[in-house]
N, CA, C and O atoms as a GROMACS GRO file, in nm:
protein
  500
    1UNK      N    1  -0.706  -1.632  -0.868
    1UNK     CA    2  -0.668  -1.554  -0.753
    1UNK      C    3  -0.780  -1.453  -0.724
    1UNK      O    4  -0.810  -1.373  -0.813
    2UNK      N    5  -0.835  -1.451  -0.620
    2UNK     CA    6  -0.924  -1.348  -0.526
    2UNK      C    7  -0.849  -1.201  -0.495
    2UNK      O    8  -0.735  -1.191  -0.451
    3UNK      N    9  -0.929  -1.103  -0.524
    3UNK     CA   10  -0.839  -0.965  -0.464
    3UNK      C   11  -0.886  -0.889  -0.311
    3UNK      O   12  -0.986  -0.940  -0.260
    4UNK      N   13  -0.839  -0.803  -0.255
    4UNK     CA   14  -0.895  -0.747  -0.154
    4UNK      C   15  -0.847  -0.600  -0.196
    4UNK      O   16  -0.740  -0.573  -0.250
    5UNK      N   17  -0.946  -0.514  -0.162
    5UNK     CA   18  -0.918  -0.393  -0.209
    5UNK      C   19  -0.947  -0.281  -0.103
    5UNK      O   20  -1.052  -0.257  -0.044
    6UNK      N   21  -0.800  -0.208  -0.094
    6UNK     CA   22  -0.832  -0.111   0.024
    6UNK      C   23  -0.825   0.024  -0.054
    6UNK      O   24  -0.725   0.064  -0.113
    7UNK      N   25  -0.981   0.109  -0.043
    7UNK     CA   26  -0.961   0.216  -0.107
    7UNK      C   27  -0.944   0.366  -0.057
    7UNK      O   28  -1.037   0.388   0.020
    8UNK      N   29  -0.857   0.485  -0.072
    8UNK     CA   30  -0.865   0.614  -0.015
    8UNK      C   31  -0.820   0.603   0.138
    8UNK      O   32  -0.883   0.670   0.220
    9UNK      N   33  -0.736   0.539   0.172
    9UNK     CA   34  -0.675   0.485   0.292
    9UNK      C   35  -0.613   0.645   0.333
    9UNK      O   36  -0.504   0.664   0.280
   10UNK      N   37  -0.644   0.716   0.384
   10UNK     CA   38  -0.575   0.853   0.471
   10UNK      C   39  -0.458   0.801   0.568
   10UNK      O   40  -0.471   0.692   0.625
   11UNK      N   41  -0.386   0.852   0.579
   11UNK     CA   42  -0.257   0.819   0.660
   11UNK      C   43  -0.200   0.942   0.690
   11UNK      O   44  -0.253   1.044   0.645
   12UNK      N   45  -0.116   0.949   0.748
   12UNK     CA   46  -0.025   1.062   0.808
   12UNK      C   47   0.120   0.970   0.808
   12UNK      O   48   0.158   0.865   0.860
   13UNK      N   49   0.196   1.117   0.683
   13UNK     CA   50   0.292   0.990   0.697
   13UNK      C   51   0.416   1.080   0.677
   13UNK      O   52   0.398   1.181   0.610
   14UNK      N   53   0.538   1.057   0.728
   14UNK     CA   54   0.693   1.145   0.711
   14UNK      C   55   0.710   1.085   0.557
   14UNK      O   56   0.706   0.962   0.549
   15UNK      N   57   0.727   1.152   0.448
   15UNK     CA   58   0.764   1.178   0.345
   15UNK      C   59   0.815   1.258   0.267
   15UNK      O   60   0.711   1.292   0.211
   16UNK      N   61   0.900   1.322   0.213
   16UNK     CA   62   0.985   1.412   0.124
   16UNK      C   63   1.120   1.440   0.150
   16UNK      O   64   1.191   1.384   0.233
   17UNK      N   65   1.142   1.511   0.090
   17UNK     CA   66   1.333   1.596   0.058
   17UNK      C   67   1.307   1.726   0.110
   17UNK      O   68   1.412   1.786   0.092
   18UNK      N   69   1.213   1.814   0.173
   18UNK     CA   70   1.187   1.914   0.110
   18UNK      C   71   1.190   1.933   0.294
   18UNK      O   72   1.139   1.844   0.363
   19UNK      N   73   1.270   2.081   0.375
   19UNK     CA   74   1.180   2.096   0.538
   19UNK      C   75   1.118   2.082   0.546
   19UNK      O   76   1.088   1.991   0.624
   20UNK      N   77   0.992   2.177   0.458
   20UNK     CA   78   0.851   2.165   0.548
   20UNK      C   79   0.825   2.003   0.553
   20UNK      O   80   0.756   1.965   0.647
   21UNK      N   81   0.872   1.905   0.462
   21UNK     CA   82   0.806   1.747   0.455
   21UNK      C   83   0.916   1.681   0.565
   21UNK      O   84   0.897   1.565   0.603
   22UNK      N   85   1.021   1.750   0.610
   22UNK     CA   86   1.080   1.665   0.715
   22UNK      C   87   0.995   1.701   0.860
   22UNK      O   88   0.942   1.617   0.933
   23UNK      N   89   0.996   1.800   0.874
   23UNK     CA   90   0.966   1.870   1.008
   23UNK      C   91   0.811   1.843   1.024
   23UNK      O   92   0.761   1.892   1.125
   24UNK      N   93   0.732   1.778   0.946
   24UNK     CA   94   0.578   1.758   1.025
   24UNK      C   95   0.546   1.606   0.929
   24UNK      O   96   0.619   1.595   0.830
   25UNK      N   97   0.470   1.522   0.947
   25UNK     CA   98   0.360   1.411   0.860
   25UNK      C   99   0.341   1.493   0.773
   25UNK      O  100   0.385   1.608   0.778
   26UNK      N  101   0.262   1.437   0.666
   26UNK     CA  102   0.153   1.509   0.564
   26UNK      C  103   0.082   1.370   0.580
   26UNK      O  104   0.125   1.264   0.625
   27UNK      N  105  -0.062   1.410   0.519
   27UNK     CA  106  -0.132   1.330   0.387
   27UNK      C  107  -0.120   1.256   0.318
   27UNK      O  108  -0.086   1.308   0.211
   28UNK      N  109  -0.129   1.134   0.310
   28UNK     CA  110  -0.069   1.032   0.190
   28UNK      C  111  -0.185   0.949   0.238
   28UNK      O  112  -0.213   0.912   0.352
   29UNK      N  113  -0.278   0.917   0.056
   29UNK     CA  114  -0.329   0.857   0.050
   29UNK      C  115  -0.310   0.746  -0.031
   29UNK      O  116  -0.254   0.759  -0.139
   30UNK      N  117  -0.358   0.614   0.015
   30UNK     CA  118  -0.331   0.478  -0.043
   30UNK      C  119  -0.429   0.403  -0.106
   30UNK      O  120  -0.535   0.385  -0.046
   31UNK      N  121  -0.414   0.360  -0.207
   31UNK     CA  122  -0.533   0.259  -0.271
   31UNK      C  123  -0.454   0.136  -0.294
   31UNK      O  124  -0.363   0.143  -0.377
   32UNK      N  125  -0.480  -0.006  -0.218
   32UNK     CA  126  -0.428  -0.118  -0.234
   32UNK      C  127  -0.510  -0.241  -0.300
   32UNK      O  128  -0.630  -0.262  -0.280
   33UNK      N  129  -0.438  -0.308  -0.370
   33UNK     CA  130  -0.494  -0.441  -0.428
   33UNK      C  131  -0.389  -0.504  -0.400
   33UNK      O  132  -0.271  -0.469  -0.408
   34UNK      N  133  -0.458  -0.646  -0.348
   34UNK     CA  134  -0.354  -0.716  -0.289
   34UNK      C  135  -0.457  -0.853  -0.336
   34UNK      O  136  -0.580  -0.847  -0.333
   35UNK      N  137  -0.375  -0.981  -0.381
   35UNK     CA  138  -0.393  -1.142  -0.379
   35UNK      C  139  -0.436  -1.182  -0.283
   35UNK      O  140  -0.376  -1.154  -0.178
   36UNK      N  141  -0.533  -1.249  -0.278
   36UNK     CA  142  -0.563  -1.372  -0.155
   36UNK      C  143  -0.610  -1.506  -0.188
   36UNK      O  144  -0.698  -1.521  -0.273
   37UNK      N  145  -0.549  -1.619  -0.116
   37UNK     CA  146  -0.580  -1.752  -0.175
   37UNK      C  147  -0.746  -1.742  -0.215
   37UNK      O  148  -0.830  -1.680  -0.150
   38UNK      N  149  -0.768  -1.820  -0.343
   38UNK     CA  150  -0.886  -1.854  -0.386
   38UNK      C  151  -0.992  -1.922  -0.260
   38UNK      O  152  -1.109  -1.894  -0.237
   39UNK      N  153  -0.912  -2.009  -0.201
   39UNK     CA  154  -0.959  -2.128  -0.058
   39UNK      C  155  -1.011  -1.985   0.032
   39UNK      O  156  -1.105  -2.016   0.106
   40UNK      N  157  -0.991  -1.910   0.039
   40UNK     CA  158  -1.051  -1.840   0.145
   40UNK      C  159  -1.201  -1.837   0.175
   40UNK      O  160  -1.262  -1.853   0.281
   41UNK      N  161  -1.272  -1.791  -0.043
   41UNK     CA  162  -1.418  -1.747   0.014
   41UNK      C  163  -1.466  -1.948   0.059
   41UNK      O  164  -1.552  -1.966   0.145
   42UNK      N  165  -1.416  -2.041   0.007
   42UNK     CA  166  -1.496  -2.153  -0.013
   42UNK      C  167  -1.502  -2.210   0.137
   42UNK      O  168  -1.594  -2.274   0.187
   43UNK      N  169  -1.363  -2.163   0.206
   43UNK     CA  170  -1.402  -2.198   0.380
   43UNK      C  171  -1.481  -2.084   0.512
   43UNK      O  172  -1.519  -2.085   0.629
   44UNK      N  173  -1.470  -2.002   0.398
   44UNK     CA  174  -1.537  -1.859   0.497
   44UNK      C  175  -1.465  -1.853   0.651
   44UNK      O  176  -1.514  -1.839   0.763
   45UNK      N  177  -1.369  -1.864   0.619
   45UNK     CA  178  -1.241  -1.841   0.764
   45UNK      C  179  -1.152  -1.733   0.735
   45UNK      O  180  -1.053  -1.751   0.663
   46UNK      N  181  -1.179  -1.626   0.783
   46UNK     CA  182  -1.050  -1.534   0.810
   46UNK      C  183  -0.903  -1.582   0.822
   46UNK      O  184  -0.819  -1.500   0.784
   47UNK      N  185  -0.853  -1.712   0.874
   47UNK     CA  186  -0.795  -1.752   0.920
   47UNK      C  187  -0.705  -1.798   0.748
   47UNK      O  188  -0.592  -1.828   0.710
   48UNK      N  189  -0.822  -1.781   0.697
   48UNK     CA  190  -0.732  -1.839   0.509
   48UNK      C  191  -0.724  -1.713   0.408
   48UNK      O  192  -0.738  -1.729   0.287
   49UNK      N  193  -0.703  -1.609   0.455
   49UNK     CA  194  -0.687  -1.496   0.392
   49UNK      C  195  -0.616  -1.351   0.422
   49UNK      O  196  -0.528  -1.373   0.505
   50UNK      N  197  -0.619  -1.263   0.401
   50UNK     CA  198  -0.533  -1.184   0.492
   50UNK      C  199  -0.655  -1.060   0.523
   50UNK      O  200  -0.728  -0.998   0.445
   51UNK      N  201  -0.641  -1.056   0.681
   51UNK     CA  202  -0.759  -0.968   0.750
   51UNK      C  203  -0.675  -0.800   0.673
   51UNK      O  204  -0.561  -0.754   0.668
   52UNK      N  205  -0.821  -0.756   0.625
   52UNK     CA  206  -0.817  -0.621   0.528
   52UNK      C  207  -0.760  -0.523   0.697
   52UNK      O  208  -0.679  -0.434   0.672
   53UNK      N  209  -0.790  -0.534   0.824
   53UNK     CA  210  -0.786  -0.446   0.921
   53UNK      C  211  -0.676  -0.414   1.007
   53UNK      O  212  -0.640  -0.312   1.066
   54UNK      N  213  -0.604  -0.608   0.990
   54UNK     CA  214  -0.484  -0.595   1.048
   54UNK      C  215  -0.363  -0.526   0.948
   54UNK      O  216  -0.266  -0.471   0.998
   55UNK      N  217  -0.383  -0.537   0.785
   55UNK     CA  218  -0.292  -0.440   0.690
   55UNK      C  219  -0.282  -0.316   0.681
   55UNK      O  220  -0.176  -0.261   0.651
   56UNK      N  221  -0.443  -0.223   0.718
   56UNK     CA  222  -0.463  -0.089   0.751
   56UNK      C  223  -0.373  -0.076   0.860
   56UNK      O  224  -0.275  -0.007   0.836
   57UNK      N  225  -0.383  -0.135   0.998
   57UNK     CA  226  -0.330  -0.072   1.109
   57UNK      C  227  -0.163  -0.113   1.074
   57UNK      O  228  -0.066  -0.037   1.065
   58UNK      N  229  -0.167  -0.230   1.062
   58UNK     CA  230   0.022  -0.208   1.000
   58UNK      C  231   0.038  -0.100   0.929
   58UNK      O  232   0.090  -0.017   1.004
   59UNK      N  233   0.022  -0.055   0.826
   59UNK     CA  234   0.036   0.033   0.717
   59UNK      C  235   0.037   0.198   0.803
   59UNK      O  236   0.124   0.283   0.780
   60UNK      N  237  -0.087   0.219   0.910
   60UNK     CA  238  -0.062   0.350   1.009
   60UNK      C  239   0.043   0.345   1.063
   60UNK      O  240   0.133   0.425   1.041
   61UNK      N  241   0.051   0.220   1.169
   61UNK     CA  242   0.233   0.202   1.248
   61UNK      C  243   0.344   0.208   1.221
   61UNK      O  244   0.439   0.242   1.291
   62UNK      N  245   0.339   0.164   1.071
   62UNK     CA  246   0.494   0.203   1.022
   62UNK      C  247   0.493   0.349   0.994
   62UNK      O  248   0.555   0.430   1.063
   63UNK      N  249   0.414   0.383   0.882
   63UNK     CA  250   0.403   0.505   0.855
   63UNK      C  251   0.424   0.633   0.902
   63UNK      O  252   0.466   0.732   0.842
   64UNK      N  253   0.372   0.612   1.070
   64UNK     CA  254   0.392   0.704   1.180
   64UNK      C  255   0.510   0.718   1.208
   64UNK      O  256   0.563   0.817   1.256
   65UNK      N  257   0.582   0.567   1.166
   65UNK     CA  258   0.710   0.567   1.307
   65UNK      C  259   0.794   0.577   1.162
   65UNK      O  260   0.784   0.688   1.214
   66UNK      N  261   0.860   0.578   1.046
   66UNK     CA  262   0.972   0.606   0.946
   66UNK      C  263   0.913   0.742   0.861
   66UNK      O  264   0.808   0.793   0.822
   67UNK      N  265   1.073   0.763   0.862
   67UNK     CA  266   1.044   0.924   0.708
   67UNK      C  267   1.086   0.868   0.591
   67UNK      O  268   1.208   0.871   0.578
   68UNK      N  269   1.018   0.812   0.492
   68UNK     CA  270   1.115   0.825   0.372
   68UNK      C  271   1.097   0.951   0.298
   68UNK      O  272   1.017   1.041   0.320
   69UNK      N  273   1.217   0.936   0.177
   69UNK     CA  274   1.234   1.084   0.147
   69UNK      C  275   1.198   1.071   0.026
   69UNK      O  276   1.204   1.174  -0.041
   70UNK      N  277   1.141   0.924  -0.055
   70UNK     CA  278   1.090   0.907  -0.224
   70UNK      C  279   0.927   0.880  -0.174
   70UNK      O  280   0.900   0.877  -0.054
   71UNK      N  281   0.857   0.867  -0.242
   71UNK     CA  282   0.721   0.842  -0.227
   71UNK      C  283   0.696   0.728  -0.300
   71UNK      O  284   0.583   0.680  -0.310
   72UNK      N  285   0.853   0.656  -0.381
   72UNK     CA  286   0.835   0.570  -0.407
   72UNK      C  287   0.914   0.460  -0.299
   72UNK      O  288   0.861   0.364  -0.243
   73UNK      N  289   0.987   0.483  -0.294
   73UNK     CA  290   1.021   0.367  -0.145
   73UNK      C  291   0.926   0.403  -0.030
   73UNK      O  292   0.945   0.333   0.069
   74UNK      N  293   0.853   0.473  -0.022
   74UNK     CA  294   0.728   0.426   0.071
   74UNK      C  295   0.648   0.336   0.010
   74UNK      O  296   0.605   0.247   0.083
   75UNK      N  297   0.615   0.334  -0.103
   75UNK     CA  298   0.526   0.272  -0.213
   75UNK      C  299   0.594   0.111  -0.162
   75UNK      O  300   0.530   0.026  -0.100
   76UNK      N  301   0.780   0.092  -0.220
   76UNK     CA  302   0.775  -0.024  -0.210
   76UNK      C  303   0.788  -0.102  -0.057
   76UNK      O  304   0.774  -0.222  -0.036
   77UNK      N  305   0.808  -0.033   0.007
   77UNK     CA  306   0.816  -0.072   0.156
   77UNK      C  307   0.675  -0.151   0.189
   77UNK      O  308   0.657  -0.264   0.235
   78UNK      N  309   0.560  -0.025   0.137
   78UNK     CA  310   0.474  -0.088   0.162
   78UNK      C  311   0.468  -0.226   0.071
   78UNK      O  312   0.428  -0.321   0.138
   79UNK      N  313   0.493  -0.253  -0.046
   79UNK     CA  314   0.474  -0.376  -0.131
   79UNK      C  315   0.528  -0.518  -0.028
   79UNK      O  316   0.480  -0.630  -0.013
   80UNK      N  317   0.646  -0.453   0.030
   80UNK     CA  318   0.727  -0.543   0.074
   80UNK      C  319   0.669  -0.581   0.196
   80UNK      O  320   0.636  -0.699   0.186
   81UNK      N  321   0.650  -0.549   0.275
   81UNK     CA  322   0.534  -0.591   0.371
   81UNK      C  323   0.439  -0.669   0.331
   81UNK      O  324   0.414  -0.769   0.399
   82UNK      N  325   0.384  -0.650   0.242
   82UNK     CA  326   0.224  -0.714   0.192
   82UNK      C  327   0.265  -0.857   0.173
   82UNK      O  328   0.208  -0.958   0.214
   83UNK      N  329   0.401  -0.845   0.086
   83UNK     CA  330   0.475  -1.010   0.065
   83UNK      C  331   0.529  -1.070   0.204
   83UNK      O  332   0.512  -1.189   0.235
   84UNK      N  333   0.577  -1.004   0.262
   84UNK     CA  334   0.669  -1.026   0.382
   84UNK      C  335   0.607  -1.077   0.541
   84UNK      O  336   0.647  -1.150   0.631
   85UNK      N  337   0.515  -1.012   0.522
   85UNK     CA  338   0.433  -1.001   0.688
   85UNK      C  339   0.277  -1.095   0.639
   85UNK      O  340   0.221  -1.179   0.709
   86UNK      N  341   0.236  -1.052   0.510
   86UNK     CA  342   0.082  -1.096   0.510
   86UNK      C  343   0.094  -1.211   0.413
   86UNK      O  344  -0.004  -1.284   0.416
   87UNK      N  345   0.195  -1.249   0.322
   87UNK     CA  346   0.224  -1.321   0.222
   87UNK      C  347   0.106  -1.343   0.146
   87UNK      O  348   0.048  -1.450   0.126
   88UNK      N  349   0.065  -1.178   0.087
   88UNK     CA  350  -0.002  -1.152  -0.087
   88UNK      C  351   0.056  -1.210  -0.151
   88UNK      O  352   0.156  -1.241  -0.085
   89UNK      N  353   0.066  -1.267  -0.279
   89UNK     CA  354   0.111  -1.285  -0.374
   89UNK      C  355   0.114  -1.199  -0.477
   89UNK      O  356   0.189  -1.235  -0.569
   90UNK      N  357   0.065  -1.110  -0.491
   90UNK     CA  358   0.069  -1.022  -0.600
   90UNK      C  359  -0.024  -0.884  -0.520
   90UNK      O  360  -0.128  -0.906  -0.457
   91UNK      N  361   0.038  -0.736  -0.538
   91UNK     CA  362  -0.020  -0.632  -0.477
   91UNK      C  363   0.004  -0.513  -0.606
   91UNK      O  364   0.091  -0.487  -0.689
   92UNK      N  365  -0.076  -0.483  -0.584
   92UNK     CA  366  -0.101  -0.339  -0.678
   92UNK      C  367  -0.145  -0.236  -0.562
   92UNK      O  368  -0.219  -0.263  -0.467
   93UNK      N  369  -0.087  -0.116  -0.589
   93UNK     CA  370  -0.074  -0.010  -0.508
   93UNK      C  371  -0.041   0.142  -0.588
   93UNK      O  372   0.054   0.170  -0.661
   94UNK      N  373  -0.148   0.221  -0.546
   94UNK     CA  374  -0.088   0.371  -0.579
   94UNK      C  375  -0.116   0.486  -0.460
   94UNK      O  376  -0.220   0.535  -0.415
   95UNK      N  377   0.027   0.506  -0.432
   95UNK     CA  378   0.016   0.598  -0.334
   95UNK      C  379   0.046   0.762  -0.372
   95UNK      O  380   0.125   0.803  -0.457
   96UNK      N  381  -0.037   0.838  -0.287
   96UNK     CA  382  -0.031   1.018  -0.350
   96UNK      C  383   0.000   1.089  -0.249
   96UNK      O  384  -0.074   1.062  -0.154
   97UNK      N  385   0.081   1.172  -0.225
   97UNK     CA  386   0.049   1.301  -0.160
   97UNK      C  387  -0.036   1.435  -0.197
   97UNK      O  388  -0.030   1.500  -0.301
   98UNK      N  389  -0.111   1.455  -0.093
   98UNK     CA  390  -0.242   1.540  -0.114
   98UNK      C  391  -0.218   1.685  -0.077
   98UNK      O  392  -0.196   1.737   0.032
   99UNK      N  393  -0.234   1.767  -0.266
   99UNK     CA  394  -0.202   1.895  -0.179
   99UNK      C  395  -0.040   1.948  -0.137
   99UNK      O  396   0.001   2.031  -0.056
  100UNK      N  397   0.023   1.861  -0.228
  100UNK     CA  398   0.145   1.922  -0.196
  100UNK      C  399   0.200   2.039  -0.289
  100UNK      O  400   0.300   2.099  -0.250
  101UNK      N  401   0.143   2.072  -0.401
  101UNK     CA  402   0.155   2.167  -0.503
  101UNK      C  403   0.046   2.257  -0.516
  101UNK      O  404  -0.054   2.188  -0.499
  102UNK      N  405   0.009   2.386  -0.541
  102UNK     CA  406  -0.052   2.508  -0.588
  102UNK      C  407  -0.120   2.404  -0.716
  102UNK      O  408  -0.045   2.363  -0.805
  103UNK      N  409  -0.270   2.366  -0.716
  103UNK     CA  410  -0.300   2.387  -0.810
  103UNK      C  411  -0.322   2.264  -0.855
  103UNK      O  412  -0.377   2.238  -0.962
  104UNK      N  413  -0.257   2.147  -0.736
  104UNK     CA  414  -0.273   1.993  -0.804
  104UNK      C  415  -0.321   1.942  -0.683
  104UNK      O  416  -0.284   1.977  -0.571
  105UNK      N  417  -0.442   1.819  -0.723
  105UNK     CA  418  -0.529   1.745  -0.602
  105UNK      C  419  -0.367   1.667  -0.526
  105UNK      O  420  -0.292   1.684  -0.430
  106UNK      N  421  -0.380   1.595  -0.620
  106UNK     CA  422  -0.239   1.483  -0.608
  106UNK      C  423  -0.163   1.435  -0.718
  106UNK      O  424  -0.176   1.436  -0.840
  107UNK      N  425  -0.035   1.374  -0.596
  107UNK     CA  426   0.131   1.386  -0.689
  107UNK      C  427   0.153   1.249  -0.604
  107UNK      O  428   0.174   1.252  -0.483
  108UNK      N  429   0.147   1.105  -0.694
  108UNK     CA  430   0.186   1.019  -0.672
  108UNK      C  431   0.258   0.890  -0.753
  108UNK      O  432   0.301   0.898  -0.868
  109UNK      N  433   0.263   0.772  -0.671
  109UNK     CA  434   0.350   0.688  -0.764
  109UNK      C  435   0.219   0.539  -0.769
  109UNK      O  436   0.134   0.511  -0.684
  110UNK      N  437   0.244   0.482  -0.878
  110UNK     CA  438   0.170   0.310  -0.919
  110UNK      C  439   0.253   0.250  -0.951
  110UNK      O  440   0.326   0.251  -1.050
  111UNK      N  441   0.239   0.145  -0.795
  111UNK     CA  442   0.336   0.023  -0.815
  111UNK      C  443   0.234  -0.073  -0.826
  111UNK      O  444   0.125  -0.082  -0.770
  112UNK      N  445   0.326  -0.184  -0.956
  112UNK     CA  446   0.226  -0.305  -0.941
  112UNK      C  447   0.356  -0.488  -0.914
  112UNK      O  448   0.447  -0.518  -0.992
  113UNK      N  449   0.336  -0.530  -0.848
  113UNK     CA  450   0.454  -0.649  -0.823
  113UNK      C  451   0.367  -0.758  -0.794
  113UNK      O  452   0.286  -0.774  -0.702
  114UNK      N  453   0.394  -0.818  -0.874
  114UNK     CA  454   0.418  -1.018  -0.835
  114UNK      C  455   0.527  -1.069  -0.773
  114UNK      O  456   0.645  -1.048  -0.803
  115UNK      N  457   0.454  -1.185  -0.619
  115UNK     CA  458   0.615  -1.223  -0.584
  115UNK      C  459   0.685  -1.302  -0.699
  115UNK      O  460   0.646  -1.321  -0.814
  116UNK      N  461   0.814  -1.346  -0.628
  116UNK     CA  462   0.879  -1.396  -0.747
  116UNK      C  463   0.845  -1.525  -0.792
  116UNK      O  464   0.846  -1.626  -0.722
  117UNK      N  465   0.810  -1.516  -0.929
  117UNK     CA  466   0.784  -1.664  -0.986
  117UNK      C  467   0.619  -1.630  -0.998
  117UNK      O  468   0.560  -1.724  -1.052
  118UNK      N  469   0.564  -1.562  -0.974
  118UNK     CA  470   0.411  -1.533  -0.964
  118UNK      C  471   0.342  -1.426  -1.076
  118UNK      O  472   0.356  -1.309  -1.040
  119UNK      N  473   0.291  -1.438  -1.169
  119UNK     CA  474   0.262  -1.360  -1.255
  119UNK      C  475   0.189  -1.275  -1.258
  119UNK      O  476   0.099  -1.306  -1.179
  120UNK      N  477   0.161  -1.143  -1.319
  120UNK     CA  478   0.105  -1.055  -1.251
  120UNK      C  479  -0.074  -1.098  -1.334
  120UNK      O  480  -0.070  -1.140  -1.450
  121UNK      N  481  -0.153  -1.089  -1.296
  121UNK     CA  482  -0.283  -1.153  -1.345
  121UNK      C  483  -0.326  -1.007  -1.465
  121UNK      O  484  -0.307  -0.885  -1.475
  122UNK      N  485  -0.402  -1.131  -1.545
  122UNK     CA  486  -0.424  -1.061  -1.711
  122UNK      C  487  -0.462  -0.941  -1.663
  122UNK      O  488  -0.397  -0.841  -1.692
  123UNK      N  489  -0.592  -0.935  -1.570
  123UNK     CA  490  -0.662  -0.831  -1.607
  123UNK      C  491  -0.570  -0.674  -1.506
  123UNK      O  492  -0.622  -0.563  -1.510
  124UNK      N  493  -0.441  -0.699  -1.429
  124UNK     CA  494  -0.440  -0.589  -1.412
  124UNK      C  495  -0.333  -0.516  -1.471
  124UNK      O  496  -0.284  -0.408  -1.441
  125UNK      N  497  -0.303  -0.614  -1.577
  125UNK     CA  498  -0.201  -0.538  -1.676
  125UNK      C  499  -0.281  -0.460  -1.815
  125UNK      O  500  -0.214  -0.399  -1.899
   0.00000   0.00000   0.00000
């Protein structure tokens, strides 16, 4: 399996429990690894892999338009998409909020999922 890797992804995104995190976006940054068929590099077609540009701009659109209130069901929402809309087979993801505490860069969650029946590969365990 081939990976694609989206790194330091900035977003603006409705997240928390907390007013100030209902009443405006924050900051949430994303680092994604996501599966792509092996067949992709050997035909050099976009068309056999999943475009890295069309997952960024999904990933802004939702983001903009829902609040969640865990930073981990944003985490898996996003997973679920990656399977759902782009059909990854396996995505690794850690998402942070930036700056939400006195004193800390970032406060986030690492999700790692294989679809089902799909194992998660040696090296990112």
């Amino acid at each position: 399996m081939d990976f694609i890797f989206i790194e330091e992804l900035r977003v603006q995104a409705w997240v928390g429990i907390y007013p100030r995190e209902k009443a405006a976006p924050q900051p949430v940054e994303l680092n994604l690894t996501f599966g792509v068929p092996d067949s992709a590099a050997e035909n050099d077609d976009i068309a056999g892999t999943i475009n890295y540009a069309d997952v960024i701009e999904r990933i802004r659109k939702e983001l903009a338009e829902r609040h969640f209130n865990l930073i981990e069901t944003l985490g898996e929402f996003v997973v679920k998409l990656l399977f759902d809309e782009f059909g990854a087979p396996w995505v690794k993801i850690r998402i942070a909020k930036i700056g939400v505490k006195k004193g800390v860069r970032r406060v986030g969650v690492y999700i790692q999922r294989g679809r089902e029946g799909i194992p998660l590969p040696a090296s990112a365990i």
